[in-house]
C-alpha positions as CSV (number, residue, x, y, z in Angstrom):
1,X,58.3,97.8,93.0
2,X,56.2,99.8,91.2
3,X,55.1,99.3,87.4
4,X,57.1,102.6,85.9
5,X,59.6,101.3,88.3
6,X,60.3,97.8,86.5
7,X,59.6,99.2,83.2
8,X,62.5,101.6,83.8
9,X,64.7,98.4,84.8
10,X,63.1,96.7,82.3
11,X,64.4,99.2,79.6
12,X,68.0,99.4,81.3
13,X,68.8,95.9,80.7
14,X,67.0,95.7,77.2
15,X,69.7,98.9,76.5
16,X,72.7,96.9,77.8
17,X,72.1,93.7,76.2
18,X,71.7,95.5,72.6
19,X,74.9,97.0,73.0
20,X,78.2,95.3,71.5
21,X,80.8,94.8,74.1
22,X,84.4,95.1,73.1
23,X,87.0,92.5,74.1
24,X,88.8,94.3,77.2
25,X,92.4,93.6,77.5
26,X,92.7,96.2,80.4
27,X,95.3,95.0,82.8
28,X,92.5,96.7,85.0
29,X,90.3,97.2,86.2
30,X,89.8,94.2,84.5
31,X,87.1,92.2,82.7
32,X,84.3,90.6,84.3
33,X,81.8,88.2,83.8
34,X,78.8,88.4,81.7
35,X,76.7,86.6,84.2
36,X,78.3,88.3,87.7
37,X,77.8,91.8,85.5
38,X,74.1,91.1,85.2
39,X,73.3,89.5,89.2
40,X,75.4,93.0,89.8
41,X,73.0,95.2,87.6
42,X,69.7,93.7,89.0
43,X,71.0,93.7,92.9
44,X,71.9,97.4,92.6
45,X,68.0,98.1,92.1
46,X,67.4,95.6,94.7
47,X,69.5,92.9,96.5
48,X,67.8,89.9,98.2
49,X,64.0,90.9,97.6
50,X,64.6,93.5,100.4
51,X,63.5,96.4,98.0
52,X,66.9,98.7,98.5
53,X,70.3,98.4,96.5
54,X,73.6,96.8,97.6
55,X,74.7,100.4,97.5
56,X,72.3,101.5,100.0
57,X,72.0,99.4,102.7
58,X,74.3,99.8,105.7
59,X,77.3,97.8,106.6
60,X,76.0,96.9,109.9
61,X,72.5,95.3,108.2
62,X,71.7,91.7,108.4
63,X,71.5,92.0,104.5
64,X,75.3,93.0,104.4
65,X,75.9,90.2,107.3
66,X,74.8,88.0,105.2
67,X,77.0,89.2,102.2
68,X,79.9,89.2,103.7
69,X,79.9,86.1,105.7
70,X,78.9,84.3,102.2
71,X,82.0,86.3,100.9
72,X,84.4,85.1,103.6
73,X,82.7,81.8,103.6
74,X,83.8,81.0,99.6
75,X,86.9,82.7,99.5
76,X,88.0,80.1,102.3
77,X,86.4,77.4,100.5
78,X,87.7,78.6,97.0
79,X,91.7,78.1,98.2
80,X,91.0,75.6,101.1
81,X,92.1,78.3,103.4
82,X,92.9,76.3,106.8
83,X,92.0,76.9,110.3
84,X,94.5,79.8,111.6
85,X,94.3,82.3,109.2
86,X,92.2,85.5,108.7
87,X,90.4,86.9,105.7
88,X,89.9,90.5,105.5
89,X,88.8,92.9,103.3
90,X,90.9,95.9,103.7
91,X,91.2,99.7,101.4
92,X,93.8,101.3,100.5
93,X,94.4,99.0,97.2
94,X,97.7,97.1,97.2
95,X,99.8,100.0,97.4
96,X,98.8,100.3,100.9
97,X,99.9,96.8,101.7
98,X,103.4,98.3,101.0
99,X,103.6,100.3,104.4
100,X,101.4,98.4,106.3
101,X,102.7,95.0,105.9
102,X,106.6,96.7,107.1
103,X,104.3,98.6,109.7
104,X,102.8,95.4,111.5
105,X,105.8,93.2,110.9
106,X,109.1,94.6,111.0
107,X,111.1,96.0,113.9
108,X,112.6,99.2,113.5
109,X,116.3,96.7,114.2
110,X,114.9,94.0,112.1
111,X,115.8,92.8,108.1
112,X,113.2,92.4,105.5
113,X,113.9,90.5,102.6
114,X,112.6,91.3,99.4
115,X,112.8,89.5,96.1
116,X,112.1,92.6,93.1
117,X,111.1,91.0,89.9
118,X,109.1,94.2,88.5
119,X,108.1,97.5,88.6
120,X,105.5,96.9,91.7
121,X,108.1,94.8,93.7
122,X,110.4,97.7,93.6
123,X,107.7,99.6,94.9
124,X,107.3,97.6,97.8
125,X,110.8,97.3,99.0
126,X,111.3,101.2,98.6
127,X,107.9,101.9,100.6
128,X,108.8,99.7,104.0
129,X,112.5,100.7,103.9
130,X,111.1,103.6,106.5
131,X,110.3,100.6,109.1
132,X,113.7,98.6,108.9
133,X,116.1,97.5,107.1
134,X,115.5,96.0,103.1
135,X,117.6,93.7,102.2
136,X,117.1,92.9,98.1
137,X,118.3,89.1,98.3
138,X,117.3,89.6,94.2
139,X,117.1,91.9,92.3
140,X,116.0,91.9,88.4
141,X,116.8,95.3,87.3
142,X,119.9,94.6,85.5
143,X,118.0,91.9,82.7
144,X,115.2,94.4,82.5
145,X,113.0,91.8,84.5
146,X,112.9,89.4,82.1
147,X,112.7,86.1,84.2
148,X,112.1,85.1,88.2
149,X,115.0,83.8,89.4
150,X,115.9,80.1,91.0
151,X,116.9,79.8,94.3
152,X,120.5,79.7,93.3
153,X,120.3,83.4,92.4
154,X,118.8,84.4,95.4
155,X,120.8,85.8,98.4
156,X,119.3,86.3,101.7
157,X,120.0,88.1,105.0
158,X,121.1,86.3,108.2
159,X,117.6,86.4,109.7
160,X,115.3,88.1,108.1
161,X,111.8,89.1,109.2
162,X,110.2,87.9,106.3
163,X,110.8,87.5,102.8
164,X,108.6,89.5,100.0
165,X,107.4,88.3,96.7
166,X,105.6,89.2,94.2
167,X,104.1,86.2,91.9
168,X,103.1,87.8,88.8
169,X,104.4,91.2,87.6
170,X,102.1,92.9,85.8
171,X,104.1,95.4,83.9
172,X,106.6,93.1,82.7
173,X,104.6,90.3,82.0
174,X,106.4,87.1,84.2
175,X,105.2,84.5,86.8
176,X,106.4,82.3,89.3
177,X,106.0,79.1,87.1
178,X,107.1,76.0,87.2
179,X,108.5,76.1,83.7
180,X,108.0,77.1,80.4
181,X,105.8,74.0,80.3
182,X,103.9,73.9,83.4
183,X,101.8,77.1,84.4
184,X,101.6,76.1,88.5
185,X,103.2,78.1,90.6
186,X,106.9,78.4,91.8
187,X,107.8,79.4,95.3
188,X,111.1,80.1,96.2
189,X,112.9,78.3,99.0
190,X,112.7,80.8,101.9
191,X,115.0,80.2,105.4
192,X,112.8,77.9,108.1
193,X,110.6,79.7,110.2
194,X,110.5,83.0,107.9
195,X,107.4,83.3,106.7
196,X,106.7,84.2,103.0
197,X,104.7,87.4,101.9
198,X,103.0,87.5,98.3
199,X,101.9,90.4,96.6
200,X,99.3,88.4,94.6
201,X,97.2,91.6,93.0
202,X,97.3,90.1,89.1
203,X,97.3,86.4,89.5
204,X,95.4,85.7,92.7
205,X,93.0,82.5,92.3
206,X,93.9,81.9,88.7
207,X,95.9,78.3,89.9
208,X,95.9,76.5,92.7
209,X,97.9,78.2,95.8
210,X,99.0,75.8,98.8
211,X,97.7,78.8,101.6
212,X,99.8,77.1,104.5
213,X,102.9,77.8,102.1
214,X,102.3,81.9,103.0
215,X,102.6,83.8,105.9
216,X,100.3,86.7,104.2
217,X,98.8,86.6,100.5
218,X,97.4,90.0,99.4
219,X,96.0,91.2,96.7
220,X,93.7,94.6,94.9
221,X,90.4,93.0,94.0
222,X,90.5,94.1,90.8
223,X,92.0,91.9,88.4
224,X,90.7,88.2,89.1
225,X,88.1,88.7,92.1
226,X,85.9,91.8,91.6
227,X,86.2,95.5,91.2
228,X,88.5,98.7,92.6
229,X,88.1,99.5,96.0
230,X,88.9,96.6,98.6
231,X,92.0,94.6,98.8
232,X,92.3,90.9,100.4
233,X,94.4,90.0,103.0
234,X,94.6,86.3,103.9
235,X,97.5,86.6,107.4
236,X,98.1,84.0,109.7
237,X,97.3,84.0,113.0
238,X,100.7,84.1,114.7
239,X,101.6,87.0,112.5
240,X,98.2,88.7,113.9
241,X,100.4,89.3,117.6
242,X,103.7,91.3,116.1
243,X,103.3,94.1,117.8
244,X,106.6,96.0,116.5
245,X,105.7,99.8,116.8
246,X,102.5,102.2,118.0
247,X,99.8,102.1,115.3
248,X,96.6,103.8,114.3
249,X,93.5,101.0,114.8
250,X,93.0,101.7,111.2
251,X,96.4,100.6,109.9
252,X,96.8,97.0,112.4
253,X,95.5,94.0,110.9
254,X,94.3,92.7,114.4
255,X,92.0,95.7,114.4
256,X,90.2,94.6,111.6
257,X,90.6,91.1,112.1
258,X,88.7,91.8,115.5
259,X,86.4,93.9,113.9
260,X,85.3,91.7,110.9
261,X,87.0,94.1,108.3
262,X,84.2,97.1,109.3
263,X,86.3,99.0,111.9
264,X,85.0,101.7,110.0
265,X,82.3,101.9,107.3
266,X,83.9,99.1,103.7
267,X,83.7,99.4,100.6
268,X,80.3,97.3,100.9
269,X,79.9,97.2,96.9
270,X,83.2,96.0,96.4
271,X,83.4,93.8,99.0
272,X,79.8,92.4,97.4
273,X,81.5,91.6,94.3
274,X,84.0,89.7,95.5
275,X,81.8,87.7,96.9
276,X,79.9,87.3,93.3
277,X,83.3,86.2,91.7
278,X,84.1,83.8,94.6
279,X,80.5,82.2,93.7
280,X,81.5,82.0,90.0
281,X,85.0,80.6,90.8
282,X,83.6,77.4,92.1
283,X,80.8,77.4,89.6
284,X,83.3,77.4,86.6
285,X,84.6,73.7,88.3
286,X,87.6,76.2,91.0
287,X,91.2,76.8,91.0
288,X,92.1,74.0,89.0
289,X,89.9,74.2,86.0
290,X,90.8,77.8,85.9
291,X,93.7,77.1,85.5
292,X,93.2,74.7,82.7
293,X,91.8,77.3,81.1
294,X,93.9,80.0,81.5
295,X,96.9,78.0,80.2
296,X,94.9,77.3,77.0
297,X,94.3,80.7,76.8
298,X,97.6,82.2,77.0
299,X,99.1,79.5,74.8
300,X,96.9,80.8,71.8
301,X,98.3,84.0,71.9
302,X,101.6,83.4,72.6
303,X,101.8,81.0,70.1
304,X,100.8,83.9,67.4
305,X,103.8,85.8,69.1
306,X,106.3,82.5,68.5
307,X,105.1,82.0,64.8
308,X,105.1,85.5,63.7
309,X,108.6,84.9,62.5
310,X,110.6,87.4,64.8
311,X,107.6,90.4,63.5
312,X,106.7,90.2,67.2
313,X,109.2,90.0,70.2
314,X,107.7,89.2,73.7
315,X,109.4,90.4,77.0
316,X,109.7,87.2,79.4
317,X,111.6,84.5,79.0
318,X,109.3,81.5,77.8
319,X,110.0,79.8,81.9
320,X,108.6,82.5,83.6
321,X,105.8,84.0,81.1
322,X,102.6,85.0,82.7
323,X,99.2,83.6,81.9
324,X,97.7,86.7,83.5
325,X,100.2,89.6,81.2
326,X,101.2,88.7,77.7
327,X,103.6,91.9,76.7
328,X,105.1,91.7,73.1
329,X,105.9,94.7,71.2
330,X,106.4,94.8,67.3
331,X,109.6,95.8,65.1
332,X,109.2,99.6,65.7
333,X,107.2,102.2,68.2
334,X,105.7,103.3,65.3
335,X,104.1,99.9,64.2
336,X,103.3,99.6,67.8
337,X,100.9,102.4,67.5
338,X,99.7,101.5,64.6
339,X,98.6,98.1,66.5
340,X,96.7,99.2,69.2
341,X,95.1,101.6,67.1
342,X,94.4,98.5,64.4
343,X,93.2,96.6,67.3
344,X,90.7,99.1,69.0
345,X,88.7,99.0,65.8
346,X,88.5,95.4,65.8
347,X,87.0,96.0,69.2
348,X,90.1,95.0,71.1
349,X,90.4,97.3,73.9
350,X,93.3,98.4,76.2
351,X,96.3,96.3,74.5
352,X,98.8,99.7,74.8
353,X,101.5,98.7,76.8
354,X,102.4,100.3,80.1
355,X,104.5,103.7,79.7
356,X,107.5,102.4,81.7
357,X,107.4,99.4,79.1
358,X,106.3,100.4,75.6
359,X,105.0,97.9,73.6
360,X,101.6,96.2,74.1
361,X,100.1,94.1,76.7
362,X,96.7,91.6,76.7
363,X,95.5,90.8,80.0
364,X,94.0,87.7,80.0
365,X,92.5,87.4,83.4
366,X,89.9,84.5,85.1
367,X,86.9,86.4,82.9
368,X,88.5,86.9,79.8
369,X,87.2,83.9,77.5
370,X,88.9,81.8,75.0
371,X,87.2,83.1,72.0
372,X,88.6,86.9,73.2
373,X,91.8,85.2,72.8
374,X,91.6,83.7,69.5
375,X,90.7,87.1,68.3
376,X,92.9,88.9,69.3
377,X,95.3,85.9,67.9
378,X,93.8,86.3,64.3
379,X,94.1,90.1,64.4
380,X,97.9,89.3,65.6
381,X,98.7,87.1,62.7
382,X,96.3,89.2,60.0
383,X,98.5,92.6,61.2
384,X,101.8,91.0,60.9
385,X,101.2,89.8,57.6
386,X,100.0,93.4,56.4
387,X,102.6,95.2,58.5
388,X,106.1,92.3,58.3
């Protein structure tokens, strides 16, 4: 490198560390770390002493070997991923999963069962209903998608393909929990031999997940394990050999299982990233003291919404509120307004609500950090005594 070269790098991160960075609350693209922000920043200008960027160097390079077998390589060893399953880095986002996951697995005379508890579960049972038939053994509609129901509630087909769930709903703010109590993960109880699909885009390595419990775990990269542009599929082998219909190489999993997840030229920065937050997973202690933490970190703020004294009304029911999407609106639209526009002055960023919701949400994923949350805690309580 030459001198002007690392005196312009130089001055880039001397820029970037005297600038104040807000608390983003961006149900994402979400927050990431400080530290995997700055080993991104310095591997752009030149990854592995090799003297090119990540951006630059081509998928088929040892360098980009390297990263992505690293990448595979800890997100195994982040969930204990057992023998007989494949991870692959796919595009498309989530919303893709929607057609290809019906596309690879469901026979054109064959049920699909699919549990809607939000806005993107609908999504995916209307997508794959060009593939088979969707069966809806629950449907949350009718309560607004306020809670995830027990397996008493839940109807299924005669034989279904597979069964469809979605473990955190973004827009709506619930989980899969345990209880009101205990933040660990709830699985419903699926007929034998059916194997169970998880759309796991907002909540994916935030608490422990049993992998062998899931026939297919997907989820956009954005939220907990990196940026926009590459998705993760973790399938099982088995489901690998369905073989229902005539596909495109580009839209069967065994092509890019076979293929390494470069049939064609990936997302090779995004993919990279992942790799950085599967790194900083295990280095903050894995799954379980993430979890720790997250639970701490969701209590502070819902605890502003329980004391405000009825100023602020959340959306979940307290069994099934997410630790990834606290929603909460105030006594009026209008005060609403007034408290995300209240908030982005404190430097609290990207608390409005999504526009099929109203109200506000604070994402609160892996990155975001306790002390974001006790902010935006005092800025609750400080407003609702101003505003009640």
């Amino acid at each position: 490198m030459t001198t002007a070269a690392i005196d312009t790098a130089k001055s880039v991160g001397a820029a970037t560390s005297n600038t104040a960075r807000a608390w983003n609350f961006c149900a994402g693209p979400s927050v990431l770390p400080e530290e995997v922000i700055r080993q991104a920043q310095q591997d752009l200008w030149d990854v592995s002493g090799t003297g090119i960027g990540i951006l630059e160097h081509s998928h088929r390079a040892k360098t980009y070997d390297k990263v992505l077998a690293e990448a595979v390589e800890n997100c195994r060893k982040v969930a204990n991923i057992p023998a007989g399953y494949q991870v692959l880095f796919l595009t498309g986002g989530a919303t893709s999963q929607n057609f290809m996951i019906p596309a690879n697995l469901l026979a054109q005379n064959q049920t699909a069962d699919y549990l809607t508890t939000g806005y993107w579960a609908e999504k995916s049972a209307e997508h794959a209903k060009m593939y088979g038939t969707i069966h809806e053994a629950w449907d949350g509609r009718p309560i607004k998608h306020v809670y995830c129901p027990t397996d008493g509630e839940i109807r299924y087909s005669a034989t279904p393909a597979y069964v469809h769930m979605c473990t955190n709903n973004t827009i709506y703010g619930t989980q899969w929990r345990a209880s009101a109590t205990d933040g660990s993960i709830r699985l419903p109880k699926v007929p034998s031999g059916v194997p169970l699909i998880a759309d796991m885009s907002s909540d994916i390595y935030s608490r422990p997940i049993n992998v062998a419990d899931f026939g297919l775990i997907y989820a956009g990269a954005q939220k907990n394990i990196g940026v926009a542009g590459t998705t993760l599929v973790i399938i099982r082998d088995d489901l690998l050999a369905r073989n229902p219909r005539e596909l495109p190489g580009m839209l069967q999993y065994r092509v890019h299982a076979k293929d390494e997840s470069r049939h064609n030229t990936p997302p090779v920065f995004a993919i990279y990233m992942c790799g950085l937050m599967f790194k900083w997973i295990l280095k903050q202690g894995g799954l379980a003291a993430l979890h720790k933490r997250n639970m701490e970190k969701a209590a502070v703020i819902y605890k502003a919404v329980d004391e405000s004294g009825g100023f602020y009304r959340g959306h979940a029911r307290p069994d099934s509120r997410s630790l990834m999407n606290i929603t909460f609106r105030c006594p009026s639209e209008q005060i609403d307004e007034l408290f995300v526009k209240e908030a982005s002055k404190n430097r609290m960023d990207q608390l409005k609500g999504h526009r099929s919701t109203g109200g506000m949400r604070a994402s609160t994923y892996n990155a975001m950090s306790l002390e974001g949350c006790e902010a935006l805690a005092s800025f609750m309580r400080e407003f609702a005594k101003k505003n009640g």
